[in-house]
PALOSE-206254 format. One record per residue: residue number from 1; residue in one letter; x, y, z of N, C-alpha, C in turn; chain. Coordinates in steps of 0.2 Angstrom, whole numbers, plus 2048, in hexadecimal, padded with zeros to 3 digits. Layout:
REM PALOSE-206254
<seq=NUM type=a n_c1=X n_c2=Y n_c3=Z ca_c1=X ca_c2=Y ca_c3=Z c_c1=X c_c2=Y c_c3=Z mol=A>
...
REM end
This chain:
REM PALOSE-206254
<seq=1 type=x n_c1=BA1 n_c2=E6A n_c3=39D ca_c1=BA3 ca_c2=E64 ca_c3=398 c_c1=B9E c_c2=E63 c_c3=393 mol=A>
<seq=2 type=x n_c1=BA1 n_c2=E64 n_c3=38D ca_c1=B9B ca_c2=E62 ca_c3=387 c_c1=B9C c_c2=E5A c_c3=384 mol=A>
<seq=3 type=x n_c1=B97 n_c2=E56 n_c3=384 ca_c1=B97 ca_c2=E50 ca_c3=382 c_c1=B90 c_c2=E4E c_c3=37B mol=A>
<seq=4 type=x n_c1=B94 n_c2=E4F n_c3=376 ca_c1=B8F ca_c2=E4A ca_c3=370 c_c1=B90 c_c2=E47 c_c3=36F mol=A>
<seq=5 type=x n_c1=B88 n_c2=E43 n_c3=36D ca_c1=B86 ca_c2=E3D ca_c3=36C c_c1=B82 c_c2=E3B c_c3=364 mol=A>
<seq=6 type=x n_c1=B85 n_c2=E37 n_c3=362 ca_c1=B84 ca_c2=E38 ca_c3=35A c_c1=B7F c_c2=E31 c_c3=359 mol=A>
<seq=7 type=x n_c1=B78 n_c2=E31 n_c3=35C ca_c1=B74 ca_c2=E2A ca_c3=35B c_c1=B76 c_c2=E28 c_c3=354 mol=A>
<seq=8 type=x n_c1=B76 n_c2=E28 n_c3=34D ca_c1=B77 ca_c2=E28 ca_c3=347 c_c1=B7D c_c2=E20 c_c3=346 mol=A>
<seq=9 type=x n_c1=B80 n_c2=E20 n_c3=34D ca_c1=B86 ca_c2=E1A ca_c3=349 c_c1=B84 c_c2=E16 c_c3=34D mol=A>
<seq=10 type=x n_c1=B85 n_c2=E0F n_c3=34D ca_c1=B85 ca_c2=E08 ca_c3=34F c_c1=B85 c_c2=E07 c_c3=357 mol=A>
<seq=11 type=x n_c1=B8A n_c2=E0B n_c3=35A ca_c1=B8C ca_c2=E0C ca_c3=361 c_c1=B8E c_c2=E12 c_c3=362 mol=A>
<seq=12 type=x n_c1=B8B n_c2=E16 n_c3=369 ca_c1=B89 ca_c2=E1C ca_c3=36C c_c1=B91 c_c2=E1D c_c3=36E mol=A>
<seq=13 type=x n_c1=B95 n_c2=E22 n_c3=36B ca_c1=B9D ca_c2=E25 ca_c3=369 c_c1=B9D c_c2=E2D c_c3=36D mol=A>
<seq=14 type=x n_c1=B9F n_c2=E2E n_c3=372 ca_c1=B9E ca_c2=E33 ca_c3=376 c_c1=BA5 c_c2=E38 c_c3=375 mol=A>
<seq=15 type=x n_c1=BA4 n_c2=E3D n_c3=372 ca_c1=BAB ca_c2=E42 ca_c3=371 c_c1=BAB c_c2=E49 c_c3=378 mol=A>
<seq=16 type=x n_c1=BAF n_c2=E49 n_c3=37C ca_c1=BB0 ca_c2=E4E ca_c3=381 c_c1=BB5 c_c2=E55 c_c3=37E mol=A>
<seq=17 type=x n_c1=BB6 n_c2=E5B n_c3=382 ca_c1=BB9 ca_c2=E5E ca_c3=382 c_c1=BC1 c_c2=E5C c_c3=382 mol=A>
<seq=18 type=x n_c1=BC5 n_c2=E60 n_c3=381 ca_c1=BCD ca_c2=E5E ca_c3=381 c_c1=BCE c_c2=E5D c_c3=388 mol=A>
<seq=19 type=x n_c1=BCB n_c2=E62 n_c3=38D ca_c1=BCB ca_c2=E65 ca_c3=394 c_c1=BC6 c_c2=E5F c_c3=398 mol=A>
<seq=20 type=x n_c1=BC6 n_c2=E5A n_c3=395 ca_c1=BC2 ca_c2=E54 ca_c3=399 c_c1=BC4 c_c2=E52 c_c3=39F mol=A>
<seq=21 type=x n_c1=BCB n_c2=E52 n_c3=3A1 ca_c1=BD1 ca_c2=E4E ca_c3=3A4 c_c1=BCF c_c2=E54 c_c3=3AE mol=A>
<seq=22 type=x n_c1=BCD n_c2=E5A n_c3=3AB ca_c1=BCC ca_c2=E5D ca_c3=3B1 c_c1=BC5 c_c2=E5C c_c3=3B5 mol=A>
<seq=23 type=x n_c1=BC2 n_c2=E58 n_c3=3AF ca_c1=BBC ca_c2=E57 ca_c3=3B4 c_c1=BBC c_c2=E4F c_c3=3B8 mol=A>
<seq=24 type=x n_c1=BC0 n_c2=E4B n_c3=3B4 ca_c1=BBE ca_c2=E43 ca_c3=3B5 c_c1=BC4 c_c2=E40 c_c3=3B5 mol=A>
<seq=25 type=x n_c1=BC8 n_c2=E41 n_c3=3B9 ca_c1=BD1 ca_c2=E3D ca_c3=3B9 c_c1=BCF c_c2=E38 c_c3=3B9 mol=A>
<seq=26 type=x n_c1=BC9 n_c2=E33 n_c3=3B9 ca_c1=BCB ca_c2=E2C ca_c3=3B9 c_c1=BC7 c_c2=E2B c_c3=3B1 mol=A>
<seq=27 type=x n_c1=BC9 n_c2=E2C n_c3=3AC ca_c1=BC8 ca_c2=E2C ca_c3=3A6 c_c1=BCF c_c2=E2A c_c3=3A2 mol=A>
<seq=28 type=x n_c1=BCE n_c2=E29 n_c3=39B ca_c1=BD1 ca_c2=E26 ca_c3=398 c_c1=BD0 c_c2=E27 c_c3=391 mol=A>
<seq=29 type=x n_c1=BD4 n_c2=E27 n_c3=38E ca_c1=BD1 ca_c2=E28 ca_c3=386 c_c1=BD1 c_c2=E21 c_c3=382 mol=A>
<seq=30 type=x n_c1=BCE n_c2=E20 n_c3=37C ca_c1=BD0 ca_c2=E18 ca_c3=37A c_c1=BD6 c_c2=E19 c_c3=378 mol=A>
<seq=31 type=x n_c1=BD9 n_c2=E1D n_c3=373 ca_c1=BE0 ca_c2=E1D ca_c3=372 c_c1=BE4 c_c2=E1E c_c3=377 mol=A>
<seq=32 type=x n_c1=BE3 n_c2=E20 n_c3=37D ca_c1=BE9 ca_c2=E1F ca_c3=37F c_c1=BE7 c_c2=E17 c_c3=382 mol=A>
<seq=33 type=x n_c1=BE3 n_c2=E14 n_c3=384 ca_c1=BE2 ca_c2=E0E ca_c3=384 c_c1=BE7 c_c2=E09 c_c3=380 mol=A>
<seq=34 type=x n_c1=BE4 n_c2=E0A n_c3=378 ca_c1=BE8 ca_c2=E07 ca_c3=375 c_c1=BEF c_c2=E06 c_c3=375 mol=A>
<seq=35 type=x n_c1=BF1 n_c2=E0F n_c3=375 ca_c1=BF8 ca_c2=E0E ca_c3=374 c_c1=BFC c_c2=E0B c_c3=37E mol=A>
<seq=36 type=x n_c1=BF7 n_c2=E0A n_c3=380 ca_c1=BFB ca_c2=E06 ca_c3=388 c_c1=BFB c_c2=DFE c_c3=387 mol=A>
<seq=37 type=x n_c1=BF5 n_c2=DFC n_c3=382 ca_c1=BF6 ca_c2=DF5 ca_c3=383 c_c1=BFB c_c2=DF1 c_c3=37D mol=A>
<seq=38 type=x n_c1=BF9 n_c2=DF7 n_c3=377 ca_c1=BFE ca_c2=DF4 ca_c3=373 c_c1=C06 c_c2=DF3 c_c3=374 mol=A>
<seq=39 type=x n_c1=C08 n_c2=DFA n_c3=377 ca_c1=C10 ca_c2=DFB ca_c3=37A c_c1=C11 c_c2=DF5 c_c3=380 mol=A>
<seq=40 type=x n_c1=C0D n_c2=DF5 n_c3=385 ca_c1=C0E ca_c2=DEF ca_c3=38A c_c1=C0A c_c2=DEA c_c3=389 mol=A>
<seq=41 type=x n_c1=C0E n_c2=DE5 n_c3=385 ca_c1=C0A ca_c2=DDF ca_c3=383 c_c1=C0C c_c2=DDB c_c3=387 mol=A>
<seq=42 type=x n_c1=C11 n_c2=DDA n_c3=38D ca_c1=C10 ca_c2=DD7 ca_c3=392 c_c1=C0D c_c2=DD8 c_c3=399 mol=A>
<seq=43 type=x n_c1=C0A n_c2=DE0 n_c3=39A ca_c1=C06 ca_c2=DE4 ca_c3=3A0 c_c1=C02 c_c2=DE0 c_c3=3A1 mol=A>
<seq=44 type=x n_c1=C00 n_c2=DDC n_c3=3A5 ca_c1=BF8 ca_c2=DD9 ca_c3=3A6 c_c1=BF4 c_c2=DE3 c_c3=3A7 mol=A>
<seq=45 type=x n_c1=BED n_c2=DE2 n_c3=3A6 ca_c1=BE8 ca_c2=DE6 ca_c3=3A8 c_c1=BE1 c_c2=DE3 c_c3=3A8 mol=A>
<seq=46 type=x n_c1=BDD n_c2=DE8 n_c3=3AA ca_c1=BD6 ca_c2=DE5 ca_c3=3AC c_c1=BD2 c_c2=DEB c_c3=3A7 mol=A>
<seq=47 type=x n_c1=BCB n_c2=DE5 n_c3=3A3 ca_c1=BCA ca_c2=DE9 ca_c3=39E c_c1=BC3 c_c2=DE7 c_c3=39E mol=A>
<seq=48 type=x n_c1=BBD n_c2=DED n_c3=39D ca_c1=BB6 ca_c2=DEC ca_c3=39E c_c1=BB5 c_c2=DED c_c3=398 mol=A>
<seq=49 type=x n_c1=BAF n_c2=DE9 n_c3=395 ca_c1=BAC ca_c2=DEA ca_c3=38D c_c1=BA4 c_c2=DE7 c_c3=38A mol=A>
<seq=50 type=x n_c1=BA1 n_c2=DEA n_c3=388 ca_c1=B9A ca_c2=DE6 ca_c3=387 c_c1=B9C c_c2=DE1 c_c3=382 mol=A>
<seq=51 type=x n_c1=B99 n_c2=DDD n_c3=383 ca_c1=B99 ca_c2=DD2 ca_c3=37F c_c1=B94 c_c2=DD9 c_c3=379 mol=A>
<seq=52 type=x n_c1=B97 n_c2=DD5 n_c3=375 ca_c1=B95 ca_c2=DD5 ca_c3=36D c_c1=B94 c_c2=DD0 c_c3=369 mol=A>
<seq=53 type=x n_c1=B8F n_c2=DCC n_c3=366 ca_c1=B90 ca_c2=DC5 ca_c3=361 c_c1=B8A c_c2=DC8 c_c3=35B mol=A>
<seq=54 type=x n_c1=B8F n_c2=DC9 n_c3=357 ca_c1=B88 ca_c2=DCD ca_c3=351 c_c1=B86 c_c2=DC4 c_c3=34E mol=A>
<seq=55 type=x n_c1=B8A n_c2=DBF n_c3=34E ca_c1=B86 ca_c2=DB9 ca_c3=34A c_c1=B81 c_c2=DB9 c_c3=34D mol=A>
<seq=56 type=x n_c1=B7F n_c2=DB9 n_c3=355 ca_c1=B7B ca_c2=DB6 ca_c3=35B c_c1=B75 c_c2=DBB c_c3=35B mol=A>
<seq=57 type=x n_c1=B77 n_c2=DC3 n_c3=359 ca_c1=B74 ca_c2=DC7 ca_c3=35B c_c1=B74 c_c2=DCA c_c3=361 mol=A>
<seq=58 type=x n_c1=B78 n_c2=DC8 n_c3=364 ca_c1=B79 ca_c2=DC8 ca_c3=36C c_c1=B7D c_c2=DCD c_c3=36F mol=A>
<seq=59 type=x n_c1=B7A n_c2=DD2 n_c3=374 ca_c1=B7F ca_c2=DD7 ca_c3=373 c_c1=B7C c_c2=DDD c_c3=37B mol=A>
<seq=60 type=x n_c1=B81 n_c2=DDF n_c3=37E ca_c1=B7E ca_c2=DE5 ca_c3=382 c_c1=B80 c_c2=DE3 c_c3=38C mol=A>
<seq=61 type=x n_c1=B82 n_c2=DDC n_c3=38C ca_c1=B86 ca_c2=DD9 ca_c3=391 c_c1=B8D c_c2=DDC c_c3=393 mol=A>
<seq=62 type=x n_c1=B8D n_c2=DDE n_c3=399 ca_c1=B95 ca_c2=DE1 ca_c3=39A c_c1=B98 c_c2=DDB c_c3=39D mol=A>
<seq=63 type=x n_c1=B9E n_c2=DDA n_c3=39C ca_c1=BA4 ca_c2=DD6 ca_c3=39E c_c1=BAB c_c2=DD9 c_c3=3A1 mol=A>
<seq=64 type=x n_c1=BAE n_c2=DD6 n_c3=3A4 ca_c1=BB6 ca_c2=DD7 ca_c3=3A7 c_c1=BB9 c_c2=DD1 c_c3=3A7 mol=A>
<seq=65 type=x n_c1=BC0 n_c2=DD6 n_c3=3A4 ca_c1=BC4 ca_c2=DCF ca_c3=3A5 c_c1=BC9 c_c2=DD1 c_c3=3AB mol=A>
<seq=66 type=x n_c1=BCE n_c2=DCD n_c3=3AE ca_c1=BD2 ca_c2=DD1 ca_c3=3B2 c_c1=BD9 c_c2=DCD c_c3=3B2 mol=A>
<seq=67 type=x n_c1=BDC n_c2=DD3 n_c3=3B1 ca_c1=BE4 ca_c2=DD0 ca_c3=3AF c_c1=BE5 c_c2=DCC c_c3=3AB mol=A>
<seq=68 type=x n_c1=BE2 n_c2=DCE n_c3=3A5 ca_c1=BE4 ca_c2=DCC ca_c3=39E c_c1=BEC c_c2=DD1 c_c3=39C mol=A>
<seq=69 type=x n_c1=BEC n_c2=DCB n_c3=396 ca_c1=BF3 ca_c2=DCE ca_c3=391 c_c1=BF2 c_c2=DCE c_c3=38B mol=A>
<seq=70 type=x n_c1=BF3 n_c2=DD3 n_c3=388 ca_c1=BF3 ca_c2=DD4 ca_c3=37F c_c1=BF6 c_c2=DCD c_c3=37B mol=A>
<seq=71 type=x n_c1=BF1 n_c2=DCA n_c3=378 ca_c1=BF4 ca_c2=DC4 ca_c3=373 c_c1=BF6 c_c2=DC7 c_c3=36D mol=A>
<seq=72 type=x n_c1=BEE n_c2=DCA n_c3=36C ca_c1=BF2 ca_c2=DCB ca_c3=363 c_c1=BEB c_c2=DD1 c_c3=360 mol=A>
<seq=73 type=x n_c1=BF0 n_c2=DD4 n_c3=35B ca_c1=BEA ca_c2=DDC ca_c3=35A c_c1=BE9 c_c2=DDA c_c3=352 mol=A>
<seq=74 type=x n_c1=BE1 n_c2=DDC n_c3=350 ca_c1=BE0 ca_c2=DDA ca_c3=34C c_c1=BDC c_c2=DE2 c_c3=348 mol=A>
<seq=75 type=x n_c1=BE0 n_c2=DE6 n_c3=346 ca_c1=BE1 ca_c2=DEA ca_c3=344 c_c1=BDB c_c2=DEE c_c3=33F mol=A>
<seq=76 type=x n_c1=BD9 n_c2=DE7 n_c3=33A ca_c1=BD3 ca_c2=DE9 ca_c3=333 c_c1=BCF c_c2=DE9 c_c3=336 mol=A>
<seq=77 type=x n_c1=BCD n_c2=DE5 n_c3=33E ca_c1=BC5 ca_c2=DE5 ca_c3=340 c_c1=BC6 c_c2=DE7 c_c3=347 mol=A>
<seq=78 type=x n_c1=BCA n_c2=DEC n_c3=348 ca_c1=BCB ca_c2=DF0 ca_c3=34F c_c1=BC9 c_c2=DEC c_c3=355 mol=A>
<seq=79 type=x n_c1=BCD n_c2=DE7 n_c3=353 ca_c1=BCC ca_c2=DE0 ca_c3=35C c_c1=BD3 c_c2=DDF c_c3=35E mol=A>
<seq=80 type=x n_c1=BD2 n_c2=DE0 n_c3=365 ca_c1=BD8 ca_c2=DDD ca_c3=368 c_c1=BD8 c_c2=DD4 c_c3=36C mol=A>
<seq=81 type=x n_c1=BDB n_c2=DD3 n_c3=36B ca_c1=BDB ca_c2=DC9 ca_c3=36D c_c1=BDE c_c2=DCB c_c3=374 mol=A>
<seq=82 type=x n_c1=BDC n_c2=DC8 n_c3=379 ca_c1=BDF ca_c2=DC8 ca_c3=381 c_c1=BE1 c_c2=DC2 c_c3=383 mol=A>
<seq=83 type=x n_c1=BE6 n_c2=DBE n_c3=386 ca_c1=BE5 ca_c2=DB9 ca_c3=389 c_c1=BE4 c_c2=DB9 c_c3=392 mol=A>
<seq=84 type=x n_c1=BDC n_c2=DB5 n_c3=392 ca_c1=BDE ca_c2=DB3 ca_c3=398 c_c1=BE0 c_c2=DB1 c_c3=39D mol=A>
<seq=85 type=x n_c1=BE0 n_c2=DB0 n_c3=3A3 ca_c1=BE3 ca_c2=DAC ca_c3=3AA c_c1=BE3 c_c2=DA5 c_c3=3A8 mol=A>
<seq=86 type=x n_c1=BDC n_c2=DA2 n_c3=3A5 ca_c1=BDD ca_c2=D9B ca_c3=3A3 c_c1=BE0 c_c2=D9A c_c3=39C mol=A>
<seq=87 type=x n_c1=BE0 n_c2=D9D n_c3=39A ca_c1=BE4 ca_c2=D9D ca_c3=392 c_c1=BE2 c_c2=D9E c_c3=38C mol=A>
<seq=88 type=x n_c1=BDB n_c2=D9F n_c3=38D ca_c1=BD8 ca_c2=DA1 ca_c3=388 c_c1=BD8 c_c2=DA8 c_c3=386 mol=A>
<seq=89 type=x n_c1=BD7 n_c2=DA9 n_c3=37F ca_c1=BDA ca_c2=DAB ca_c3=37A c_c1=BD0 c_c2=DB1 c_c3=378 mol=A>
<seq=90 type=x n_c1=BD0 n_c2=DB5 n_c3=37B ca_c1=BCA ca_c2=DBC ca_c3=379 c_c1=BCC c_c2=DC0 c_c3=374 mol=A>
<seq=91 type=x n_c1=BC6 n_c2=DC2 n_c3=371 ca_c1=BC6 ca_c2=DC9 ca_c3=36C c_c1=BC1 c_c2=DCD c_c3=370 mol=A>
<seq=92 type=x n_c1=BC4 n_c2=DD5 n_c3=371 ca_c1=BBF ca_c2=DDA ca_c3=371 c_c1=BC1 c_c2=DDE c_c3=36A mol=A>
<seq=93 type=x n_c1=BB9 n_c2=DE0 n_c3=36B ca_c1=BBB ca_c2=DE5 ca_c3=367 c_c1=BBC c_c2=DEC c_c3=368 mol=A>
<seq=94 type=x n_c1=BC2 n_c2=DF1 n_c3=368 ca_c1=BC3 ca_c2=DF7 ca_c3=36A c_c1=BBF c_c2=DFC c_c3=36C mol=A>
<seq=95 type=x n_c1=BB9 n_c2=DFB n_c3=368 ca_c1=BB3 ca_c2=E00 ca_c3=368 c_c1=BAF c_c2=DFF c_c3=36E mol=A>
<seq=96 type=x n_c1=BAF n_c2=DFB n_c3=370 ca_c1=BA9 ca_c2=DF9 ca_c3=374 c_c1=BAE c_c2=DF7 c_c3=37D mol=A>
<seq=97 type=x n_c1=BB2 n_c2=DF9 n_c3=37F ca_c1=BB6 ca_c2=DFA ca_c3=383 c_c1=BB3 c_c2=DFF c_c3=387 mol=A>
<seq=98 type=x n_c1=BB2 n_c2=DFE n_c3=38E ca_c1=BAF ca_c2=E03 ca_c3=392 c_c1=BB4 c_c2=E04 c_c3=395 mol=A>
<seq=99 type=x n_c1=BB7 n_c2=E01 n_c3=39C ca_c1=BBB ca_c2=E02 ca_c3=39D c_c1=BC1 c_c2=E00 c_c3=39F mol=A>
<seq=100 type=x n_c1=BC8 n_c2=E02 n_c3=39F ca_c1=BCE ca_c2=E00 ca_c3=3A0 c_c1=BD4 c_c2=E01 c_c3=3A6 mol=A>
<seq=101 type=x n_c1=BD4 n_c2=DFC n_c3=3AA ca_c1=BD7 ca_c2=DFD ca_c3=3B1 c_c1=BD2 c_c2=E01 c_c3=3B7 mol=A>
<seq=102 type=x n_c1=BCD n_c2=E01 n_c3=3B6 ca_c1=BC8 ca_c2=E04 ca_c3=3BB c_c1=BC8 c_c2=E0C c_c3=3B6 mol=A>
<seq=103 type=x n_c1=BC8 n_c2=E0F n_c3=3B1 ca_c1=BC8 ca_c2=E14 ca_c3=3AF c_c1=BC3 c_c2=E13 c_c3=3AA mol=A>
<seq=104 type=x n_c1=BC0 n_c2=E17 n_c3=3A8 ca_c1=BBB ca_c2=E1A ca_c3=3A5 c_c1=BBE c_c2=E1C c_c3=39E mol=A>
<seq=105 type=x n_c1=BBB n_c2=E16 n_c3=399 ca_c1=BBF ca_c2=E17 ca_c3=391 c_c1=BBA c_c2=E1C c_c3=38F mol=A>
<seq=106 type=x n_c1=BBC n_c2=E22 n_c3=38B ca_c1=BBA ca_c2=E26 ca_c3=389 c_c1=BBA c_c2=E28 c_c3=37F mol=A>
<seq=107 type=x n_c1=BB9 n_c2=E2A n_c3=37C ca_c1=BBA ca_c2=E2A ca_c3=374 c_c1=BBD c_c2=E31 c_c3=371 mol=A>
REM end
């Protein structure tokens, strides 16, 4: 398996072979991520992501949410809004998404 790594951008973007899937069945691509939560916007799923706050400068914390639901997708700045168990209302942003359902997002 060849994996590169392009230090040059913001956040470390990992590209695999097509043939990825026979080394590591608990993987996951972000698009097909995407296209799960978008289609099932009432699915709850469990979703791991590094905290981000460019105002604060604050950054490199990992969090989970668990059985969240898709609120609302915010397309120009690649964020997905989740609602909460208690009702509140999160933005992740797609990029920075590790992992999805216990699976390993990959790019």
């Amino acid at each position: 398996m060849s994996c590169l790594f392009f230090p040059s951008q913001r956040l470390p973007t990992l590209l695999y072979d097509q043939d990825y899937t026979q080394y590591n069945m608990n993987t996951i691509t972000l698009k097909e991520v995407l296209n799960e939560i978008d289609t099932h916007r009432e699915k709850p799923f469990d979703i791991t992501f590094i905290k981000a706050d460019v105002r604060r400068k604050v950054a490199g914390k990992s969090a989970t949410y668990q059985q969240v639901v898709l609120h609302s997708i915010d397309r120009d700045n690649s964020i997905r809004r989740v609602l909460l168990k208690n009702g509140k209302v999160r933005a992740i942003h797609i990029r920075l998404i590790t992992h999805y359902n216990s699976q390993l997002v990959i790019y």
